[in-house]
C-alpha positions in Angstrom: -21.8 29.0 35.0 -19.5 30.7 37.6 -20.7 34.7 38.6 -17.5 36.1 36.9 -18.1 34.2 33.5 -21.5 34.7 33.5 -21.4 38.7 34.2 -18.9 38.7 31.9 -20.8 37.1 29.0 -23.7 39.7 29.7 -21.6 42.7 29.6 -20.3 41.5 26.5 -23.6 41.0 25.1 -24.5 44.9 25.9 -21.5 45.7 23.9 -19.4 46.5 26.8 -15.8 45.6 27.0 -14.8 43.7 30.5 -11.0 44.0 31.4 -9.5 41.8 34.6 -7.8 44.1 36.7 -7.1 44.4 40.5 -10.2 44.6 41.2 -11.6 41.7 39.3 -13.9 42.3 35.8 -14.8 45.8 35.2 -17.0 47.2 32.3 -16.3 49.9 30.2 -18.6 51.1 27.9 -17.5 50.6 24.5 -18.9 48.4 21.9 -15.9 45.9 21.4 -17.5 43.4 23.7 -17.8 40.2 21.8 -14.3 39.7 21.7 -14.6 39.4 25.2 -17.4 36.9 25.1 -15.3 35.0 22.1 -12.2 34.6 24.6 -14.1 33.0 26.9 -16.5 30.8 24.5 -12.8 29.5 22.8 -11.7 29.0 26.5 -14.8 27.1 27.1 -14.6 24.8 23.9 -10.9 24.3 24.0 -11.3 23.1 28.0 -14.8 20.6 26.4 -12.2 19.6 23.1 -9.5 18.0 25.5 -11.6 15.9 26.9 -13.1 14.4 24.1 -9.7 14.2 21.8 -8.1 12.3 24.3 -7.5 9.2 22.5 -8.2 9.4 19.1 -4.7 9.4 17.9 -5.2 5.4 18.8 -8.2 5.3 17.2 -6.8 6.6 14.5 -3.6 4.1 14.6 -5.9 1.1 14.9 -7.7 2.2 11.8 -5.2 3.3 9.4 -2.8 0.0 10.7 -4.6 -2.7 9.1 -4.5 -0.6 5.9 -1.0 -0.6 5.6 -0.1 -3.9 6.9 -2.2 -4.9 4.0 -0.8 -2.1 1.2 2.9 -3.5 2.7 2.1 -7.4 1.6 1.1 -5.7 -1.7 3.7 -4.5 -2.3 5.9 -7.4 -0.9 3.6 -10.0 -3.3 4.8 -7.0 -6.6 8.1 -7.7 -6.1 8.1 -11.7 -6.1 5.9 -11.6 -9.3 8.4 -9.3 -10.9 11.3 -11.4 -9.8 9.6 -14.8 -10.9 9.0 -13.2 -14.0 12.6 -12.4 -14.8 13.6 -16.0 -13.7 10.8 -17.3 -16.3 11.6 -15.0 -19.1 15.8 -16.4 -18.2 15.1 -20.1 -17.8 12.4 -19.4 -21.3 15.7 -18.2 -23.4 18.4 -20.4 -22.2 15.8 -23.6 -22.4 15.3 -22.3 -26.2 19.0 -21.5 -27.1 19.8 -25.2 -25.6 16.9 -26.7 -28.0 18.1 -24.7 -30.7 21.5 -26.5 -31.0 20.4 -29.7 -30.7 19.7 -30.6 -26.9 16.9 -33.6 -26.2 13.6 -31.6 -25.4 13.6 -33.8 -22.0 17.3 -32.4 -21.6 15.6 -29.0 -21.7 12.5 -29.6 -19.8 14.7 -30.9 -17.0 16.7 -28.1 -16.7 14.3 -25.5 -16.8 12.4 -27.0 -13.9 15.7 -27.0 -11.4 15.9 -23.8 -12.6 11.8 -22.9 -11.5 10.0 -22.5 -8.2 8.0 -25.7 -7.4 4.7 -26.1 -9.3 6.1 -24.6 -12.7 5.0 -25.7 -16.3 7.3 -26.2 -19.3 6.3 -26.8 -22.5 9.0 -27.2 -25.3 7.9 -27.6 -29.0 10.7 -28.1 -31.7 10.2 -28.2 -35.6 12.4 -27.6 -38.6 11.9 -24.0 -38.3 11.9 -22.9 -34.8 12.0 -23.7 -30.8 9.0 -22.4 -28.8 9.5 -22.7 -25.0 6.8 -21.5 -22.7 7.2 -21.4 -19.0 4.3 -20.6 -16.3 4.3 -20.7 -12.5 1.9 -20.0 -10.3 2.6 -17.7 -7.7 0.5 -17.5 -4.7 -0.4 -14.4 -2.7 0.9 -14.2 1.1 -1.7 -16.3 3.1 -3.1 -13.2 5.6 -4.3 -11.2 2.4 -7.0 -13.3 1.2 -5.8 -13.0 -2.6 -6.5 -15.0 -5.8 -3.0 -16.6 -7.1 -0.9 -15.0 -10.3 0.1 -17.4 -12.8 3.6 -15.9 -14.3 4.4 -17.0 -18.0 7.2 -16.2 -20.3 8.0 -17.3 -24.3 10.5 -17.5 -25.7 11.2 -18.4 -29.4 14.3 -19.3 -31.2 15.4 -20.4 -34.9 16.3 -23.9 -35.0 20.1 -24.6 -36.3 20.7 -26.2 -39.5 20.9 -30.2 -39.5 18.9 -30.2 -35.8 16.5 -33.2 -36.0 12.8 -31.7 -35.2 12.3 -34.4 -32.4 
């Protein structure tokens, strides 16, 4: 500790008050000395702070980074299961109107799977009463996440039409 910090610190500890003039420190005898002494312990931290902050806002970055590449891909996954559930729930409706009036169920199995993403299932069951199509497609999760695969369904169900054969 340098002579002029460490006088200073001791004056300040007696409860004198050290002011920098010409002259260098001088002590005056009144008992406001520690702010003295907490100028230059805050000058003293800030100057040992610097040194060891230096860096961590890259710490920091390479943390938090990971963390929302990974909350991104979320995200990004949400959005194709929401839109390959609206093209299930579609391809479901139209695949039971088209039963409905009297389309072959291999008609309607056909075109619901151009209509699907690779992999889908349709199932189409006709009687005298009604139409049941059920779609489901797996949807896999992007390949760096490490997530289990989604299976999207939809149903729909429709009154047959009168004089439609139930096969």
């Amino acid at each position: 500790m340098p002579a002029r910090v460490r006088w200073a610190w001791l004056s300040a500890r007696a409860g004198l008050v050290a002011r920098t003039g010409p002259g260098g420190l001088t002590a005056h005898a009144k008992c406001a000395g520690l702010t003295v002494r907490a100028g230059l312990v805050a000058r003293a931290r800030q100057a040992g702070r610097a040194g060891r902050d230096q860096g961590m806002a890259t710490v920091e970055i390479a943390v938090a980074l990971p963390a929302l590449v990974l909350i991104t891909v979320v995200a990004l996954w949400g959005v194709t299961l929401a839109s390959v559930q609206l093209t299930c729930t579609d391809v479901a409706r139209t695949g039971a109107r088209a039963a409905a009036r009297g389309e072959s169920l291999t008609a309607v199995r056909e075109m619901a799977a151009k209509a699907l993403p690779p992999g889908a299932t349709v199932k189409v069951h006709r009687d005298a009463a009604a139409v049941r199509v059920e779609v489901s497609v797996p949807v896999r999760a992007p390949a760096p996440s490490g997530l289990p695969p989604l299976t999207v369904t939809a149903h729909a169900t429709t009154a047959t039409e009168p004089g439609v054969d139930s096969k």
